[in-house]
C-alpha positions as CSV (number, residue, x, y, z in Angstrom):
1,X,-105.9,-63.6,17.6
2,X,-103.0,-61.2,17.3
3,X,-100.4,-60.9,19.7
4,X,-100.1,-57.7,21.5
5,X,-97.1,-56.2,21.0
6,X,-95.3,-54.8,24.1
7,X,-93.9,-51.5,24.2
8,X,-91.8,-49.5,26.5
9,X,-92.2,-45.8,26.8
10,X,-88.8,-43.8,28.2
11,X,-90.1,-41.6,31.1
12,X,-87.6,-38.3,30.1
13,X,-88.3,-38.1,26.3
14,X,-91.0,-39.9,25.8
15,X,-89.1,-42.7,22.8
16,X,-90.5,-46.1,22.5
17,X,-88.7,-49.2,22.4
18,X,-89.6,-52.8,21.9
19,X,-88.0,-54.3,24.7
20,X,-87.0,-53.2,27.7
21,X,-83.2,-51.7,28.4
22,X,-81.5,-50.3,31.1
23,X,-80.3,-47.7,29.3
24,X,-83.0,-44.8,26.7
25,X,-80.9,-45.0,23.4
26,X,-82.2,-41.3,22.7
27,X,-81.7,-39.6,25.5
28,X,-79.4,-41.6,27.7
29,X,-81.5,-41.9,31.2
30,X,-80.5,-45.0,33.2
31,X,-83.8,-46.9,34.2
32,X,-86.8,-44.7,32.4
33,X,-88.1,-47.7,29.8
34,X,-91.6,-48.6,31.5
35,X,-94.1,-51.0,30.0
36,X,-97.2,-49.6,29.0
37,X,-100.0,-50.4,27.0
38,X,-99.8,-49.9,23.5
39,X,-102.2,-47.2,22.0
40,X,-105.7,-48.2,20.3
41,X,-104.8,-48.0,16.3
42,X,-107.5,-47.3,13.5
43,X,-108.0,-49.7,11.1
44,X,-106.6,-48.4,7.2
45,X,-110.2,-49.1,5.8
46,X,-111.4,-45.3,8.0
47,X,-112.6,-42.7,6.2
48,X,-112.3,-39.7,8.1
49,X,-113.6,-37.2,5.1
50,X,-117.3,-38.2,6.6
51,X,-119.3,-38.2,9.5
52,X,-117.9,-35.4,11.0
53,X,-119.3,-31.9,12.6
54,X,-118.8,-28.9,10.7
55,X,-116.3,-26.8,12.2
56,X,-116.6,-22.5,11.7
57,X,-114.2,-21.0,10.0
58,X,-113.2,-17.1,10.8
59,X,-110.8,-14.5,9.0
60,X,-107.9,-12.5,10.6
61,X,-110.3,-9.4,9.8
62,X,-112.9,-10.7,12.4
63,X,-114.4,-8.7,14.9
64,X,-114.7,-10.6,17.3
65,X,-113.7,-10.3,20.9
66,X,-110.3,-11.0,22.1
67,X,-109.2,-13.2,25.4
68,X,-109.5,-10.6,28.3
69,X,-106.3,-11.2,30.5
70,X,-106.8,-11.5,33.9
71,X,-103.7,-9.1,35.8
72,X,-102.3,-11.2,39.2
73,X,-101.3,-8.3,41.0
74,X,-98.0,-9.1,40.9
75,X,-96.5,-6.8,38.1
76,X,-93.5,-9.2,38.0
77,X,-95.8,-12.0,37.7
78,X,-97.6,-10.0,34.8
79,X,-94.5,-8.8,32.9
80,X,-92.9,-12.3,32.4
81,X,-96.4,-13.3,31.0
82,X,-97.0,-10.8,28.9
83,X,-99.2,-8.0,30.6
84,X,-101.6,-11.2,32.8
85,X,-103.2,-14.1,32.4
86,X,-105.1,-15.1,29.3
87,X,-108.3,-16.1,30.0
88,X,-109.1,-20.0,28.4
89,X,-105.1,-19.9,28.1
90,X,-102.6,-22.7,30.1
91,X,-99.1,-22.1,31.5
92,X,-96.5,-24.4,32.4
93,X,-94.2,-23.3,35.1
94,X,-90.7,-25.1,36.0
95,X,-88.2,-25.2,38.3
96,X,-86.0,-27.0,40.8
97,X,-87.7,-28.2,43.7
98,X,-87.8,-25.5,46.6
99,X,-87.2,-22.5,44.6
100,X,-90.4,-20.9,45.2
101,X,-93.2,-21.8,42.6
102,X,-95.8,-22.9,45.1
103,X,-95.1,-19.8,46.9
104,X,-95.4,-17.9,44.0
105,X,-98.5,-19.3,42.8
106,X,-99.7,-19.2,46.4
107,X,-99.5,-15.4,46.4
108,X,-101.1,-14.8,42.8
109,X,-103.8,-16.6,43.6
110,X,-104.5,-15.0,46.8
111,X,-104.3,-11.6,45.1
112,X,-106.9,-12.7,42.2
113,X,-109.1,-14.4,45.1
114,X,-109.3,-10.8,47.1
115,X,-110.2,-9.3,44.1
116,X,-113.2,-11.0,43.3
117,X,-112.2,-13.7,40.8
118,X,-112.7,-16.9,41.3
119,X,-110.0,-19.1,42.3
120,X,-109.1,-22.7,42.1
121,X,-105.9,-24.5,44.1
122,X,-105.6,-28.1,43.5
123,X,-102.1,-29.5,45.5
124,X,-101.6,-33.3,44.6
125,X,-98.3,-33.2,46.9
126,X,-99.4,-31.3,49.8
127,X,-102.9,-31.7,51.9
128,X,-105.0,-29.0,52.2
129,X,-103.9,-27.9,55.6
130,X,-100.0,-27.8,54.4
131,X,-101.3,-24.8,52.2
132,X,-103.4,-23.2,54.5
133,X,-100.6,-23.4,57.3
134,X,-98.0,-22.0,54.3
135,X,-100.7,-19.0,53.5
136,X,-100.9,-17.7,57.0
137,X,-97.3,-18.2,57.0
138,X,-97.4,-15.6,53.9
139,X,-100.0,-13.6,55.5
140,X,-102.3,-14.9,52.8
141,X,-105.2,-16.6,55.5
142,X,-108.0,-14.5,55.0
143,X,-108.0,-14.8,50.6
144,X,-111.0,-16.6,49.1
145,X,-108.8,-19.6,47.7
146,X,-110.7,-22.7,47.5
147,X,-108.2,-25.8,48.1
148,X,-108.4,-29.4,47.6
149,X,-106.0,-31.9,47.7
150,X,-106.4,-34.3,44.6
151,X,-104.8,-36.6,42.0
152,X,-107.6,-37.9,40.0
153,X,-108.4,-35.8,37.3
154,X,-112.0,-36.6,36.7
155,X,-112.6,-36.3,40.4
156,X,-111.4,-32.6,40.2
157,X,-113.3,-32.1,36.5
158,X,-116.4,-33.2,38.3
159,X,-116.0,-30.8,41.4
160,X,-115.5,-28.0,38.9
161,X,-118.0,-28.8,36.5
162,X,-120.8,-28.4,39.5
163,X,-118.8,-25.1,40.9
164,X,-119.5,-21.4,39.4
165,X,-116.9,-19.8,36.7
166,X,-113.2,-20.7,37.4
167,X,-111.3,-17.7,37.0
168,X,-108.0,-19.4,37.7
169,X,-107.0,-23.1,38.7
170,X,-103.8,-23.8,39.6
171,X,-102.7,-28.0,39.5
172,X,-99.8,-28.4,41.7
173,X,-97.9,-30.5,39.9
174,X,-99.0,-32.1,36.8
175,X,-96.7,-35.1,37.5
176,X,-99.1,-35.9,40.2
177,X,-102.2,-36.3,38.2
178,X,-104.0,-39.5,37.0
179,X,-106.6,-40.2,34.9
180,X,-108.7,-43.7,35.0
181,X,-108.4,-43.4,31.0
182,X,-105.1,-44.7,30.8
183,X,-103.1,-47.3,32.7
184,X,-100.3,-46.3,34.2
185,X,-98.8,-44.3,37.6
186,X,-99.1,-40.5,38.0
187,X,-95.7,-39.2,36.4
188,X,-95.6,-41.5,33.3
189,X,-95.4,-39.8,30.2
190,X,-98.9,-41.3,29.3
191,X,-100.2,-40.0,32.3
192,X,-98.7,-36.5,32.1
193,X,-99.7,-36.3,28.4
194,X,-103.3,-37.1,29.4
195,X,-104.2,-35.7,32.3
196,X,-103.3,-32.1,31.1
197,X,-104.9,-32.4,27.8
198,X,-108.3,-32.9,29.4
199,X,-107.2,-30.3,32.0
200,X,-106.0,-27.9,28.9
201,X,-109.5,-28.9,27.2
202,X,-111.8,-28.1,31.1
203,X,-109.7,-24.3,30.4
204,X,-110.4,-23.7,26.9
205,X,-114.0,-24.8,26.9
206,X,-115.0,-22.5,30.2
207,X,-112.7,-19.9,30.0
208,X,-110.3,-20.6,33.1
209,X,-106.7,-19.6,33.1
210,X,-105.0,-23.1,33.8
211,X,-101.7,-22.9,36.2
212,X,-99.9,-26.1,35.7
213,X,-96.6,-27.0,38.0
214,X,-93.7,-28.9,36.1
215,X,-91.2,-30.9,38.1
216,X,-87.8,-30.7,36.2
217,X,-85.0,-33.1,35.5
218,X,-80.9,-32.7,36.9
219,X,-80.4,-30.4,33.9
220,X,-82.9,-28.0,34.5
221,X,-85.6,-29.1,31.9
222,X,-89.3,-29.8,32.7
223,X,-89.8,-33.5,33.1
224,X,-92.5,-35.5,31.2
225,X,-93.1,-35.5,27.6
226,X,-91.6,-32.8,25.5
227,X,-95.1,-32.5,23.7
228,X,-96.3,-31.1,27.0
229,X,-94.6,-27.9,26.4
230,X,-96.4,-27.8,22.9
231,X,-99.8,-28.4,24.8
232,X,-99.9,-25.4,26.4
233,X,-100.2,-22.1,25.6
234,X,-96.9,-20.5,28.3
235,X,-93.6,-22.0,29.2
236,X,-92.4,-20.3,32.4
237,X,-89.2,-20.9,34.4
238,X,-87.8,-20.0,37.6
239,X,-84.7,-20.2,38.3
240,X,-82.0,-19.3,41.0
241,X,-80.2,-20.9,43.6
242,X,-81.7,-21.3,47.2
243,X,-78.7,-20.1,48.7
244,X,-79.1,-16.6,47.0
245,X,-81.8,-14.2,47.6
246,X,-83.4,-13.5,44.0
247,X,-85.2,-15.7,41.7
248,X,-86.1,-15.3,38.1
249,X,-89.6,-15.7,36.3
250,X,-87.9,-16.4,32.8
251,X,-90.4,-16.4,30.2
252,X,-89.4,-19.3,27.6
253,X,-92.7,-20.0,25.2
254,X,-95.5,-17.2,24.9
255,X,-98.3,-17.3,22.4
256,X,-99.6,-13.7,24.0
257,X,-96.4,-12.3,24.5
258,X,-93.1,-11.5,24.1
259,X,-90.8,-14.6,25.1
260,X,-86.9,-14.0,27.0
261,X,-88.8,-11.8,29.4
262,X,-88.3,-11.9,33.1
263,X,-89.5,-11.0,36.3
264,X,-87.0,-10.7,39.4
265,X,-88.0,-11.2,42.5
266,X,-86.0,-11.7,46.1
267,X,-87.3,-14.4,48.5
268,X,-88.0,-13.0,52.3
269,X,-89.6,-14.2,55.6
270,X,-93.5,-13.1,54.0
271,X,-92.3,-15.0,50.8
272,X,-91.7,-13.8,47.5
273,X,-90.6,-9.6,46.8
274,X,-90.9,-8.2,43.7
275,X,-88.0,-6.1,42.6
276,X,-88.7,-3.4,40.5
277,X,-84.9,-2.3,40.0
278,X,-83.3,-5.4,39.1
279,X,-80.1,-4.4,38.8
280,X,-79.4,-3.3,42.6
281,X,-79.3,-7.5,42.7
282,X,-76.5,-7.7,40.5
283,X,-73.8,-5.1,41.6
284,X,-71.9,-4.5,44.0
285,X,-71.5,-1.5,46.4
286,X,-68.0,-0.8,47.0
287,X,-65.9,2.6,47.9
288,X,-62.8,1.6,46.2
289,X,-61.9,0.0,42.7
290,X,-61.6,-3.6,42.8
291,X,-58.9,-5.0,39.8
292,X,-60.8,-7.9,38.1
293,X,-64.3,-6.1,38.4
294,X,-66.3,-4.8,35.1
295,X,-70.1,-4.0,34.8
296,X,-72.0,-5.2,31.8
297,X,-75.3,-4.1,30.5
298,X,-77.1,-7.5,30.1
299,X,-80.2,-7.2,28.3
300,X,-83.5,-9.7,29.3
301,X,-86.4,-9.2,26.8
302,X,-86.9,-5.3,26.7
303,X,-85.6,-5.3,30.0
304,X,-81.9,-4.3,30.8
305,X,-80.0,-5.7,33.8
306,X,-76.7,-4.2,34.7
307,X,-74.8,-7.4,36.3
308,X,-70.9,-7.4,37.7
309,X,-68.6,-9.7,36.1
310,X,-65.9,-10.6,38.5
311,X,-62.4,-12.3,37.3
312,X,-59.1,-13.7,38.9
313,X,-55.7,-15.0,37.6
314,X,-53.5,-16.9,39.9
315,X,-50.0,-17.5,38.6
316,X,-49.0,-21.1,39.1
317,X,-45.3,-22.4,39.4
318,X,-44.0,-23.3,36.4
319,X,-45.2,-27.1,35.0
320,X,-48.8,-27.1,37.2
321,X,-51.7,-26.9,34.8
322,X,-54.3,-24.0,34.8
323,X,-57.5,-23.9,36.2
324,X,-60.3,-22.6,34.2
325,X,-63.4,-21.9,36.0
326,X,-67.0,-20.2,35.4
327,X,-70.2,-20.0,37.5
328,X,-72.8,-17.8,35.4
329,X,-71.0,-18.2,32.0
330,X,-70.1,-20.4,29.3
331,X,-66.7,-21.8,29.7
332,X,-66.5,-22.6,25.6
333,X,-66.5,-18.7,25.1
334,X,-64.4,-17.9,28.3
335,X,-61.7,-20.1,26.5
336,X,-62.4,-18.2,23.1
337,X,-62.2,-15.4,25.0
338,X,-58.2,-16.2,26.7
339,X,-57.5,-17.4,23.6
340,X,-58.3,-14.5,21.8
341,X,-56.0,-11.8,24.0
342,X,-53.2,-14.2,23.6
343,X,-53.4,-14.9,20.2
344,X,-53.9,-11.1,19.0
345,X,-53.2,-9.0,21.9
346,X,-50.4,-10.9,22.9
347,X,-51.1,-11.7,26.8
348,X,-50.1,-14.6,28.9
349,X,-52.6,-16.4,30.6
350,X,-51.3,-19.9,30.0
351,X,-49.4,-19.9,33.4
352,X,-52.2,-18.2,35.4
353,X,-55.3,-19.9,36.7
354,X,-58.3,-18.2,35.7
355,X,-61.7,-17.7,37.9
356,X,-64.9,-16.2,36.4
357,X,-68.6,-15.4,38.0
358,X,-71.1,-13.5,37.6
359,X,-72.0,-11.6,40.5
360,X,-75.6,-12.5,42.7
361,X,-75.2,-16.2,40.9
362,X,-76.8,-14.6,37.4
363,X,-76.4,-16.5,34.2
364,X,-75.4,-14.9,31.1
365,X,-76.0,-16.0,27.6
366,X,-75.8,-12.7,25.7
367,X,-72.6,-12.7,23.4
368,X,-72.7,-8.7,24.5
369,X,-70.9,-9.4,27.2
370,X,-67.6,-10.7,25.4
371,X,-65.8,-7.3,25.9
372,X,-66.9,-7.0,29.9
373,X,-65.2,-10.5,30.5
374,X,-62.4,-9.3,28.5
375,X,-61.9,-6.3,30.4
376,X,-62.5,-8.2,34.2
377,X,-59.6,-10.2,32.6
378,X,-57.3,-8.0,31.3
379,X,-57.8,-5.6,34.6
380,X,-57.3,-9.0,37.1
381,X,-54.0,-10.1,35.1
382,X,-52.4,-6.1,35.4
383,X,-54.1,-5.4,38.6
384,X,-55.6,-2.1,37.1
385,X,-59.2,-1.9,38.6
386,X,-62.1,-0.9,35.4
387,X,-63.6,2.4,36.3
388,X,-66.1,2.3,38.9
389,X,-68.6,4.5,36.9
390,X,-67.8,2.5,33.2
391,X,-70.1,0.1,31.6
392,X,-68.3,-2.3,28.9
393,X,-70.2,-4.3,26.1
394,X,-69.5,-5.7,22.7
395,X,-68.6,-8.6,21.0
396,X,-65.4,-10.4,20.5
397,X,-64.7,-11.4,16.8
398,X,-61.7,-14.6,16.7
399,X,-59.9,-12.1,14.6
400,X,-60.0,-9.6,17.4
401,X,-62.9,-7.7,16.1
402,X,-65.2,-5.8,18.3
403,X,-68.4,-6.2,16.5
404,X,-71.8,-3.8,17.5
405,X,-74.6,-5.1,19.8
406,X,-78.4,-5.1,19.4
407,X,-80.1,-2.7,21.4
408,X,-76.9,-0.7,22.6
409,X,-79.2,2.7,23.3
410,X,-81.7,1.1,25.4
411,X,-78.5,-1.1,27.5
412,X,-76.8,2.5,28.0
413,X,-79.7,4.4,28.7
414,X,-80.3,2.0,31.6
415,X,-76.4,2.5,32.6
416,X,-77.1,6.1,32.7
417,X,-80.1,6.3,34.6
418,X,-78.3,4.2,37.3
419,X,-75.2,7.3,37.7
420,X,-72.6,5.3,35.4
421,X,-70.9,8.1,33.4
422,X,-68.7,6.2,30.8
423,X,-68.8,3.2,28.5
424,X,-66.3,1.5,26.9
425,X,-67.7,0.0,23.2
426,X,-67.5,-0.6,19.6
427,X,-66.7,2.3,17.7
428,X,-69.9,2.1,15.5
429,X,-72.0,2.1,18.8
430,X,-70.5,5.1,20.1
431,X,-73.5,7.6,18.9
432,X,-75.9,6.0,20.8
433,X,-73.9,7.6,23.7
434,X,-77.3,8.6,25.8
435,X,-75.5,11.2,27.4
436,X,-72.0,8.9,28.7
437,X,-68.7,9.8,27.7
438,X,-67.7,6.8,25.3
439,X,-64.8,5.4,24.0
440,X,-64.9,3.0,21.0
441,X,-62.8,0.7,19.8
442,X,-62.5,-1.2,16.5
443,X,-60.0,-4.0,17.6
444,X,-59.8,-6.2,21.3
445,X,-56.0,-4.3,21.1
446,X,-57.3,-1.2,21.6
447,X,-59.7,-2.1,24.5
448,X,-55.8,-3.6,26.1
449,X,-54.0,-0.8,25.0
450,X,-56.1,1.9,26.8
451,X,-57.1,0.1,30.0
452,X,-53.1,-0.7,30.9
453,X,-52.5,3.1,29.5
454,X,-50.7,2.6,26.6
455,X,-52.9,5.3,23.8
């Protein structure tokens, strides 16, 4: 008889090793390598060309019906998915622990309940009287959820198999599932893998919209098995920090929608708000100019987001090393950035300390947003406040090129319908004015020039 071969499966990414380590040599983890058993292989001498069911095959030109999507009542909710829930269809939402996603999901599914559909809540953390005490909290008491507290996924495949239609289920969190088909504890990557693909294959077959909940890792990714974010159908995140007010429903994967959509809510004492203008998140009212200050234009999906960018230099005695320091932003371009203006516009920041955020704890990605840190910048180092009423985007070439943005109209026509009067952009943008007084510029230089009133 054969020996069995041991394997040990990493519990972040899901690598196999022969032995077990302390250390994953793929993805670096410190004590993830878990025995488990080794998968049931096929013998070579298979044939899989026989013995099989037919399958049907369609054409793209068919007419038949397609997945009716099932709207939360949350237009937030909806926007980040695409226009609703797909029925049959399975999302996966992340996010740090306490952010809001129970809540969330809480609130969606009460919505759908009082609207006739029928709705399934399964918490494997929480007992059944945690949620209930959390719904009335929300003012949610009275909606037709049905709630269980569960882990075992046949026990919960069985309940729903004798029930009516499932509109919706909601699993909260997948990492808490087992299945009695595979050894192993609840959160193993074997576990996770196979517990939602027979929860994934319960939605397809009947129609239900599957909600899973994905605990994530330090950095901010779902935990598990990467191949569980190929499983579904939806990647959602949402993100924010607990000490701020909003929260972001960041669409990530979407096979019936557009993906790098949001939806922006603000957390309150009867849970979660949605905010249709999120912009009033992101700036700040003040009477006077600030020097360091500079509005940008950020652009999420189709949806623009005006968001301050706030900087500040602090000159240092000579022979102390600078600070460099970001919250919202990537430091690699803040440094391209400094380096930049000193290189070709000839200012001084190495003797200065140097502080950028992004105001209401945002996070920025968009390169558009080169020229508006360059202008908070330049206006902190001068101590010549950006107009109040000016929007700046555009990015930053290393040879001090300003280079044109994608979708400049729709950014300004957002700036415009929120009272800004100017922008400050490239020169082959300025047509798309939307009714702002522009001013272009070809070369970083420029941008210096005018804002310390040298043209």
């Amino acid at each position: 008889m054969a020996k069995v071969k041991r394997r040990f499966v990493c519990q972040s990414c899901g690598s196999v090793a022969s032995r077990w380590q302390g250390q994953c040599d793929d993805c670096g983890e410190w004590n993830t390598l878990i025995e488990e058993a080794p998968p049931t292989a096929f013998s070579v001498k298979h044939d899989l060309q026989d013995g099989g069911r037919p399958i049907e095959l369609v054409g793209l030109d068919s007419d038949g019906a397609l997945p009716a999507r099932l709207g939360t009542g949350l237009a937030e909710f909806d926007r980040a998915l695409g226009g609703g829930l797909v029925a049959g269809s399975a999302t996966l939402i992340g996010g740090d622990p306490g952010i809001g996603k129970s809540t969330l999901l809480l609130q969606a599914a009460a919505r759908l309940a009082r609207a006739g559909r029928q709705v399934v809540y399964v918490s494997g953390e929480e007992a059944a009287d945690q949620v209930r005490l959390r719904a009335r909290r929300l003012g949610l008491g009275d909606a037709p959820v049905q709630l269980a507290s569960a882990t075992s996924v046949r026990d919960i495949l069985t309940t729903l198999g004798q029930a009516a239609g499932t509109d919706l289920l909601v699993i909260d969190s997948i990492q808490t599932m087992h299945s009695d088909m595979i050894e192993g504890a609840p959160g193993t990557v074997s576990q996770v893998r196979a517990s939602a693909q027979e929860l994934i294959r319960f939605a397809k077959k009947g129609g239900a919209a599957l909600i899973l909940v994905g605990h994530v890792t330090k950095d901010g990714s779902i935990a598990g098995p990467r191949v569980l974010e190929h499983m579904v159908d939806t990647v959602l995140s949402f993100e924010g920090e607990r000490s701020h007010q909003y929260r972001i429903l960041r669409a990530i994967k979407n096979r019936f929608g557009g993906t790098d959509e949001i939806g922006v809510f603000a957390m309150a004492e009867e849970g979660l708000q949605e905010v249709g203008n999120p912009s009033a998140l992101f700036l700040t009212d003040r009477d006077e100019r600030v020097p360091g200050a500079a509005v940008f234009p950020a652009l999420e999906g189709t949806r623009p987001v005006l968001v301050e960018i706030q900087a500040l230099t602090v000159r240092l005695a000579s022979g102390a090393t600078p600070r460099r320091a970001v919250v919202g932003w990537d430091s690699g371009r803040l440094a391209m950035i400094l380096a930049v203006l000193e290189a070709r516009c000839g200012l001084s920041f190495a003797s200065c300390e140097v502080y950028l955020n992004v105001a209401g704890g945002y996070r920025l990605q968009d390169p558009a947003a080169d020229l508006a840190v360059a202008g908070a910048l330049i206006s902190a180092l001068s101590e010549r406040p950006v107009p109040k009423d000016a929007v700046l985007l555009g990015e930053i070439a290393l040879s001090g090129e300003i280079r044109p943005v994608a979708h400049a109209g729709l950014r300004l026509r957002e700036a415009a319908k929120l009272g800004f009067q100017r922008a400050l952009l490239p020169a082959s943008s300025a047509k798309l004015a939307n009714g702002l007084a522009t001013s272009g510029f070809t070369r970083l230089s420029e941008l210096v020039d005018h804002m310390l009133g040298r043209d």
